[in-house]
Every structure is written in C-alpha cells, then in structure tokens.
N, C-alpha and C positions, 0 to 999 in steps of 0.2 A: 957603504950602505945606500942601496936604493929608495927614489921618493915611491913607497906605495901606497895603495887605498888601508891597508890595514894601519902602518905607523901613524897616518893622519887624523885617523876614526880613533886610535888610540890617544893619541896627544890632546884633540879635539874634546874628546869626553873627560878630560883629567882637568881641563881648563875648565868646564862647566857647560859646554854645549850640548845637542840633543842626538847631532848624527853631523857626520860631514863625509863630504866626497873629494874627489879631484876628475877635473876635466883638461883634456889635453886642448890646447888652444887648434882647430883646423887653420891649414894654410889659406890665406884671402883668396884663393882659386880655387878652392874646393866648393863643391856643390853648396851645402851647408851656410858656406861664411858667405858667400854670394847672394845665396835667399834672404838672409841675417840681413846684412847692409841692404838689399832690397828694400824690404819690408819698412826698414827703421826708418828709411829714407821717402820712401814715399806715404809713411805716418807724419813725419816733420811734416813733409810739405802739402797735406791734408790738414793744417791747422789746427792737429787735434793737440799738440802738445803746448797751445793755450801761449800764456805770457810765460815758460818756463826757457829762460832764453838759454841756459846754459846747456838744456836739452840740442841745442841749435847750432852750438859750438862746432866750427870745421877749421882743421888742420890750414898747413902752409899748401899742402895739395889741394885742398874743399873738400877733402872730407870728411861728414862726419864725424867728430871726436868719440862719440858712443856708438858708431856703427861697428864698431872692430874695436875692441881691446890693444891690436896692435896699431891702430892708426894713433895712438899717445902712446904706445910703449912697446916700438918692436921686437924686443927681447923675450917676450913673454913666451916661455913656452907652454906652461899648465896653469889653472885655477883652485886655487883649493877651495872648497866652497864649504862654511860651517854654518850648521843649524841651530835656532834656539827657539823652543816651543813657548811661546806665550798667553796656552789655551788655560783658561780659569775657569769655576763653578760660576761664572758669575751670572747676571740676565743676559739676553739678548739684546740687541737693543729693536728688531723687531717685536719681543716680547710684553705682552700689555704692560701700561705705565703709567704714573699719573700724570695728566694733559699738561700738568705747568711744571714739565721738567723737561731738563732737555738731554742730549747723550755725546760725551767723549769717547772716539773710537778707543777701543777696548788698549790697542799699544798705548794710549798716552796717560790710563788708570796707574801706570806701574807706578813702584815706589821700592827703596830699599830698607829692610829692617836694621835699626842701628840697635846699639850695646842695651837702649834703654826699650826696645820692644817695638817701638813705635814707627812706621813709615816716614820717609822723607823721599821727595822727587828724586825720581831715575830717568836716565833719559838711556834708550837702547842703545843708540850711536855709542855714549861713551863704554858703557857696561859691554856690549860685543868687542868695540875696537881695544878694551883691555886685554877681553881672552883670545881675539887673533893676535896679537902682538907677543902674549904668551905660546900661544903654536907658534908664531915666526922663531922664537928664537929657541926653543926647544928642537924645532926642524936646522938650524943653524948648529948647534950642538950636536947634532945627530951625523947630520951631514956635510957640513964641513959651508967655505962659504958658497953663497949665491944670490941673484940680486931678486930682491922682492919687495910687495907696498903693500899694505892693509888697507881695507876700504868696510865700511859700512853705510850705505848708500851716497858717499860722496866721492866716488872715484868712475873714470869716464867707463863706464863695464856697465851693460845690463845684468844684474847678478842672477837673474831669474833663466835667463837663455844657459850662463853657464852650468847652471845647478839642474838642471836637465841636464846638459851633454855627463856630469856625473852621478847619474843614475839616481837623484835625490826624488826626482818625483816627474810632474807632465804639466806644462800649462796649460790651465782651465780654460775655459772658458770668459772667468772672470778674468784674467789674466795674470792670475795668482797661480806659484806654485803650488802643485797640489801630489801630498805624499796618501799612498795608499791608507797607512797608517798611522800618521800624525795629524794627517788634515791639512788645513794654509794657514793655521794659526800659527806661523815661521817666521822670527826676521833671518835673513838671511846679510852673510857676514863673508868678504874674501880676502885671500892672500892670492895677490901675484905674483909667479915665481920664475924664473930663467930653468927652471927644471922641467928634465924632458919627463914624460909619462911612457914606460915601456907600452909595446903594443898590449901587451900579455895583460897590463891591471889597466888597460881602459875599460869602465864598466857597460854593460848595455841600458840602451834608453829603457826609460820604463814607461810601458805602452799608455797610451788617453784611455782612464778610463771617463770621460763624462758620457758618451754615447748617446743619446740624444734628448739629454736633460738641458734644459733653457732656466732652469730656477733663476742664477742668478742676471739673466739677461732681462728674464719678464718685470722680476723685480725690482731692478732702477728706476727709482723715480724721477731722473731724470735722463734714459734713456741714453746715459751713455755708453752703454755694451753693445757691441755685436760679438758673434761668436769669433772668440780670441782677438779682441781686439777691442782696446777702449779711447773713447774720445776725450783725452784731459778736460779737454776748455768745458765738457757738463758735467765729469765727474765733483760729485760732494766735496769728497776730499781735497780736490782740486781747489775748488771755490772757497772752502772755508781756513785752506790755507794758505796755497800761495798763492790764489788771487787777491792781488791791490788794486784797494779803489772801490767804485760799488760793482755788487755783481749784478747780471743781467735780469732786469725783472720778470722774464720768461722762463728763470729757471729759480727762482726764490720758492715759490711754493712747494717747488719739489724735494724741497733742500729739508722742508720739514721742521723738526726739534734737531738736528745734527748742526752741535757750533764750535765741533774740528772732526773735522774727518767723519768715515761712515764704515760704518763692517755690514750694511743690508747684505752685498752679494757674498759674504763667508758667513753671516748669520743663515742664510738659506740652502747653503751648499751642501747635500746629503752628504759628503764624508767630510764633516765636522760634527754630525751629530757625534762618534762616537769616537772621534779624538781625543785623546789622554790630556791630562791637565797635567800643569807644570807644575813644578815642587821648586823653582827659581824662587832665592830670597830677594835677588837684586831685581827680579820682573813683578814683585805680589801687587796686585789690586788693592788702592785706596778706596777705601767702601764710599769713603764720602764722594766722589769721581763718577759710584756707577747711578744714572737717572740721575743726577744733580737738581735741584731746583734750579729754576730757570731767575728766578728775582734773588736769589742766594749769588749765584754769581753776577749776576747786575751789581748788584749792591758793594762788589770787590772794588775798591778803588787799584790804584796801579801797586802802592807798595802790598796789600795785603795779595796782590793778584801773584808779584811776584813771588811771596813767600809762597803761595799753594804750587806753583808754575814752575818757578827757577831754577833748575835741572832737569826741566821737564819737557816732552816734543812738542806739549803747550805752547810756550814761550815763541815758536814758528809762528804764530798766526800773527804775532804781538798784541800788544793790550787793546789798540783801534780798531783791530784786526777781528776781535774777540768780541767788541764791543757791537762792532755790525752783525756778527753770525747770531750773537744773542737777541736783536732786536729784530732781527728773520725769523729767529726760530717764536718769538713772543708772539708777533705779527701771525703766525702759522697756527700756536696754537688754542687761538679761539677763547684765550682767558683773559677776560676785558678787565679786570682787576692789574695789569701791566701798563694799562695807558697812562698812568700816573706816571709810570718811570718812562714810557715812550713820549710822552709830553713835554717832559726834562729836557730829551735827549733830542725833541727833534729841534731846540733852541742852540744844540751846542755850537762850539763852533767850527769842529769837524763837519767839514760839507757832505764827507759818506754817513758819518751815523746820522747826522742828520735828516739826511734825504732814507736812509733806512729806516728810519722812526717816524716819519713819517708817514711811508709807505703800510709798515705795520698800523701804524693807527688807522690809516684806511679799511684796512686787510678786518679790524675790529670793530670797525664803524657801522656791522649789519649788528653787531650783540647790545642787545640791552645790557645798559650801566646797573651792576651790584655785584 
C-alpha cells in the first residue's frame, strides 16, 4: 500500500482533525529549498527573530537547523501536514470592549469538556501531538515500517512552508497560513516520514489569494508586518510571551490590553469573516478567558493562576511573565482605579514588574483620581 493524499485525509479526519495534506520534502538544490533557506537565513540575521535562540540553532555544517527539515533529519522524504480549526462564535478581540479588560489570543481560551460538563485547560500542543501520534501508527499498520517524528510546533520544520507545498492553503501576508475555506484559524500539526510521495499525488500549490489587501499589515500596532514577512522582536505575541525581562518602552503602548499573544492580524483578515467554527470538544472557549477583566486576573496570586493556566499555552508567559503584560496592559488602558494595584506592584521585588508599574502609573498619571 502506497503513502497517499487520500489515506492520510482519511486517517487524519478519523483522529479528529479538520483536513490534512502531504508534501514531498524538495532536494536542498532545488529552486524551492534554496529560496527556503535563503529567506530563513537572512530573517535570522535581520534580528527579527528577537531572543528566540532556538530559532538560531545551526547544525555541525552552520546550518541552520529550521532552514531545511533535512538539515536535522536527512531521511526525510515527505511531511504530512494535519489541520485543526480553532475558529469560535466568539468576540474579536478588535471588537468593542469594556476599557478594563484585557484579551488572551483566542488558541489559549480552549479548554476540554470533562464527564462533569465543565471546562478544564487544554493546551493544543498536547491535544494535536495525540491525534498525530494516532495517524503515525495507524500509517504504520497500514504500511508496514518506516522511520518518522511528530511535531507540533516543537520540531526544527517551519510547518507553515510545508503545509503549502501540500496544497493546504497560501501564506498571507500576515504570515499565517491561509485556506480558502477555513481561514487561519489552523493549528497546524506534523509527521515526518522516510516515505516517498509518488509524483502522481503530489498536490498543486494553491494560489495567493490576498491581492492587494494590507488589512493585516496596516493594523499592527506595532508595525511588525511587512508583506509576508514578520519582525518577531515587535510582534505582540512575541513580547508577551517569549520575551524576558522588560519589554521595550517604544513598543508598550502598542501592546495595548493584549497580555498573551494577539489575533489583530486574523481578527481583520477578510477570509475569516466567514470561516466555519469548530465543533472541537478538546479546543472549546472558556467564556471566562474571552475580555477577562484586567484586576480579575491581577488579583490571581501563583496557585489560583495555575489552576486557571496549568495545561494551558498560558502557562508559556509564566506567572512574572504575566504579571508585566498585565501591568502594560493597565498602564494602556486609561483606568485610573488600577493604580492601587500598580502601586503594590511597583514596590515588589521583581525589578521588571516593578519598573512595569511604574511606567503604567506614569502612562495614568494625566487621569483624574476616582
């Protein structure tokens, strides 16, 4: 039995995902993989990928570890690349709000339903790397053996570049894949495999539609988009997660009410207006997550933080971590009723929340006190 686009899309959907592909890996000398490692490589060294050092990782040659899939793992012949829609009824987080709340990008709402009805933290990472693990060995049953790794977002592979070469959709602008039809509301999930793809089921790319829409470029508040191409070290998400330390006071304002991550440039992406929502039990939206108050989660000390947090993509920023984005986001939005808690905080003995609450108490110091 042969690896095809149809066994994969079948096994994939039986696991619980929304669509999946296979892309054949190009030879490091093809046009293609050439541009690939181009590009990645002179991204590194434009300092756009910020203090992510793992991003920076290069082989025993120098190169690059994520410029090529096969520069960690030359065996690789194909990707399989699986989908999981994460789109909800839910707000936008552009969408009017009340001023003293702040927003968790929409992935780290999820939660899974247990026996008793109720939500408890999900974290994607674990919930996909179960249903790839489920394709690996159901493709192993099928096919007999061969060598392959599961990854969701921790494996040296841009999964975005491959999930193009399998016809899953086009990179935006934003730099998100984007399906005609589901939108970029996607995690995206792979297996690496020693299996060849015949010529005959490699799929065709599926063309850009963005055309000469900028939505998501104009709307960075903090200007880190260009077209197809983003600057880590200003992106939101970047800063409020895997930045340590304080962030750059040039780019706080921009950061807004967002204190993890940010969806501005898929809240405004015209194909997401009318992308399907997901029926995922182990993805569902804690209500309590969407527009949170902003002194609600102050007020979390570490154990109650963890119980909301603890299998959650939360838990990435950690609780210091969490502590600054929130006392940005207070700082930002103009409710002078917070300096009681920015007062607190800029005594602690954390030198970044500190120096964060401070700054906020500045940022409040034109509002009359009441």
């Amino acid at each position: 039995m042969l690896l095809t686009q149809s066994l994969v899309d079948t096994l994939a959907r039986e696991a619980g995902f929304t669509a999946a592909g296979v892309a054949a890996v190009p030879d490091n000398s093809a046009p293609d993989s050439i541009e690939e490692r181009r590009r990645f490589e002179e991204w590194v060294a434009s300092g756009a990928a910020g203090e992510m050092e793992y991003l920076k990782r290069r082989n025993d040659c120098g190169d690059l570890v994520r410029s090529s899939v096969r520069n960690a793992f030359p065996w690789v012949q194909s990707v399989i690349v699986c989908v999981a829609n994460y789109n909800s009824a839910v707000e936008r987080s552009t969408d009017p709000a009340p001023e003293d709340s702040g927003w968790i990008a929409r992935y780290a709402q999820s939660g899974t339903q247990t026996d008793s009805g109720s939500l408890r933290p999900s974290d994607y990472h674990k919930v996909l790397l179960r249903r790839l693990q489920n394709v690996d060995t159901r493709l192993h049953e099928s096919l007999g053996p061969f060598e392959s790794r599961c990854y969701v977002d921790t494996g040296p592979i841009v999964e975005r570049v491959y999930a193009r070469y399998a016809g899953l959709g086009w990179t935006g602008k934003n730099t998100c894949l984007i399906n005609q039809r589901l939108g970029s509301w996607l995690f995206l999930g792979v297996i690496l495999t020693s299996l060849d793809l015949s010529t005959a089921e490699r799929p065709l790319l599926a063309a850009d539609r963005c055309g000469s829409c900028t939505r998501c470029i104009d709307a960075c508040p903090t200007h880190a988009l260009t077209a197809y191409q983003m600057d880590a070290s200003r992106c939101i998400s970047y800063l409020t997660i895997e930045k340590r330390g304080s962030i750059p006071e040039d780019l706080r304002s921009g950061i807004g009410r967002n204190v993890f991550g940010c969806d501005i440039c898929q809240d405004v992406c015209p194909w997401n207006r009318r992308a399907p929502e997901t029926m995922d039990s182990e993805l569902t939206p804690r209500h309590e997550l969407i527009n949170p108050a902003l002194d609600w989660l102050a007020s979390l000390d570490e154990g109650p933080f963890g119980d909301w947090f603890f299998g959650s993509p939360v838990k990435r920023s950690r609780f210091a971590g969490f502590r600054r984005n929130l006392a940005i986001a207070m700082g930002n939005s103009g409710v002078v009723r917070f300096r009681s808690i920015l007062e607190c905080w800029s005594e602690s003995a954390d030198p970044v929340l500190s120096e964060s609450a401070a700054w906020a108490i500045n940022m409040l110091s034109s509002k009359p006190a009441g």
